[in-house]
C-alpha positions in Angstrom: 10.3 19.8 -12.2 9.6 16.1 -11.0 12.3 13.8 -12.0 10.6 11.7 -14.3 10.7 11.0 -17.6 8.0 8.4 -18.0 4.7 6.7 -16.3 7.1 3.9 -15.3 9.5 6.4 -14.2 7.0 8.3 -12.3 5.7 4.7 -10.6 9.0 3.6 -9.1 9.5 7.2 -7.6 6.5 6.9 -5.6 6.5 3.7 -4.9 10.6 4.3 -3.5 8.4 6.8 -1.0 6.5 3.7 0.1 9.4 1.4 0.6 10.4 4.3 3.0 7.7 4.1 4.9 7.5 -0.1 4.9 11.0 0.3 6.5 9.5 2.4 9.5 7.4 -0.6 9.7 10.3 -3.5 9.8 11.9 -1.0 12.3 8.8 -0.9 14.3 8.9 -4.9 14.2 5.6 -4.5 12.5 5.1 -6.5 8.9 7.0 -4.1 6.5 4.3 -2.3 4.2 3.9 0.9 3.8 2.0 3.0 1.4 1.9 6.7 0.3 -1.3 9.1 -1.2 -0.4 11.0 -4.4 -2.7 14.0 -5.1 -1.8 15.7 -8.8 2.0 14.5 -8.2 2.3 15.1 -4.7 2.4 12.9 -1.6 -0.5 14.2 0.4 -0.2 11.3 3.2 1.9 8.3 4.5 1.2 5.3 6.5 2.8 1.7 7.1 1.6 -1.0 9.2 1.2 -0.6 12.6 -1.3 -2.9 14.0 0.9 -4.4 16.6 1.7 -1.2 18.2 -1.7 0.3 17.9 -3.3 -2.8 18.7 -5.6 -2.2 16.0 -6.1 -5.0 12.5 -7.5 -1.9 10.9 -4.3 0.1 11.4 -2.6 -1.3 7.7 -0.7 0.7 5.6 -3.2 1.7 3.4 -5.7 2.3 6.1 -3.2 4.7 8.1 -2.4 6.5 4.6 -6.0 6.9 3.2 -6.6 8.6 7.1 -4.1 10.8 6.9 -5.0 11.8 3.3 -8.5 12.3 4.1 -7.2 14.9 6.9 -5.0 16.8 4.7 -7.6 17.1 2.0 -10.8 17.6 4.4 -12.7 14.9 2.3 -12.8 11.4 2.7 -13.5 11.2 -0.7 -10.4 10.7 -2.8 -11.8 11.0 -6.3 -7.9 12.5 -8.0 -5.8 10.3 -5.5 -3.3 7.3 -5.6 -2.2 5.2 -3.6 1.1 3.3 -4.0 1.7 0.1 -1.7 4.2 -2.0 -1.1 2.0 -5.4 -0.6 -1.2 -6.0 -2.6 -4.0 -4.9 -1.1 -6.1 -7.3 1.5 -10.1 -7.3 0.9 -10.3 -4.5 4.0 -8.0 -2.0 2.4 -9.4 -2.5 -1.0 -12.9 -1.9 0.3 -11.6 1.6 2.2 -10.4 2.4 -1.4 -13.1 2.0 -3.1 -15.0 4.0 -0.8 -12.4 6.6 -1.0 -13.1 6.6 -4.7 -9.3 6.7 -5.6 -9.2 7.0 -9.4 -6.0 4.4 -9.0 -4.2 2.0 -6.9 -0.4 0.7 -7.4 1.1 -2.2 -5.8 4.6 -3.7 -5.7 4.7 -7.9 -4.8 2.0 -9.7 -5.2 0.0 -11.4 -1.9 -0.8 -15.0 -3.1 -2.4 -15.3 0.3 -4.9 -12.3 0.8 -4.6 -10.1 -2.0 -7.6 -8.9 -3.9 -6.0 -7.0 -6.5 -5.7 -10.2 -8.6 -3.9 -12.9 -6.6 -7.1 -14.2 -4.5 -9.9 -11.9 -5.9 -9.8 -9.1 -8.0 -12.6 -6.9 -6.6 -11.4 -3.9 -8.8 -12.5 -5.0 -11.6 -16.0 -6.9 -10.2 -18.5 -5.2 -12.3 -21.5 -5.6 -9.7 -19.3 -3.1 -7.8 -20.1 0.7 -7.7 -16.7 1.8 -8.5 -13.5 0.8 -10.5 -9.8 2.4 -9.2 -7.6 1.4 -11.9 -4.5 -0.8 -10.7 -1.4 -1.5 -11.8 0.8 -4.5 -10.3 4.6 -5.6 -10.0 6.0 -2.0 -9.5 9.2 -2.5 -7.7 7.8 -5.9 -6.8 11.6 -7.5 -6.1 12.3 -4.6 -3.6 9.0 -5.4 -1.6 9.3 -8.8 -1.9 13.1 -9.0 -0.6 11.9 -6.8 2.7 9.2 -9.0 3.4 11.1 -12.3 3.2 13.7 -10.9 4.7 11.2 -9.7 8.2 9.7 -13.1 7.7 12.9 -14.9 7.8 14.5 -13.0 10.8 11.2 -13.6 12.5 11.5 -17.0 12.0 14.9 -17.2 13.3 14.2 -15.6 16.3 11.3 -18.4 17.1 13.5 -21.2 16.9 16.1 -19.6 19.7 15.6 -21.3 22.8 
């Protein structure tokens, strides 16, 4: 039995899972996102950013999840999936989504900045494109938002030492 009662419920469990995996990434001294793949209630893949350490700007969160999902369930196609995030997704993630045909994407904090879910752009719900994830936004958002001020700041802190 999962141990939720509600879609709301159900939302903040997976997205808990992702602020998991965006601590891996603040430990890693990488930004700290992280995302997970849910396939009919159950985490098929993880990822969080890693694009200092791979030395790849593909290797986001999202990116490293949707690989590792595609692996488990020998299809890059995605059709059942989710993906929970803690960040927004950027223009290059929300492409490889789309392409994955996830039937739904969840993020936490908002990216006023880069995001394309609705801060920026909101390409999920362009018409001219070929397919439509539905998204839902704000899910945990203070949680996110705390560990990301909180790397920002520390970084910060560290630059001004001599």
């Amino acid at each position: 039995m999962h141990p939720w009662h509600s879609s709301e419920e159900r939302d903040a469990y997976f997205m808990r899972l992702a602020l998991v995996a965006a601590r891996h990434a603040y430990d890693a001294g990488e930004v700290p996102v992280g995302a997970v793949v849910v396939y009919r209630d159950e985490v098929v893949a993880t990822g969080f950013n890693q694009p200092i350490a791979l030395h790849d700007a593909s290797a986001h969160a999202e990116m490293q999840a949707l690989r590792a999902a595609g692996l488990t369930l020998k299809n890059y196609r995605l059709p059942e999936c989710e993906l929970f995030v803690t960040l927004e997704p950027c223009l290059m993630c929300a492409g490889a989504m789309m392409h994955a045909r996830l039937s739904r994407v969840v993020f936490a904090t908002h990216d006023y900045k880069t995001g394309v879910a609705g801060s920026v752009l909101d390409v999920f719900d362009n018409a001219r494109l070929n397919h439509h994830a539905q998204v839902t936004g704000g899910v945990l958002a203070q949680e996110a938002r705390e560990l990301l001020q909180l790397f920002f700041r520390e970084r910060r802190q560290l630059a001004k030492k001599p």
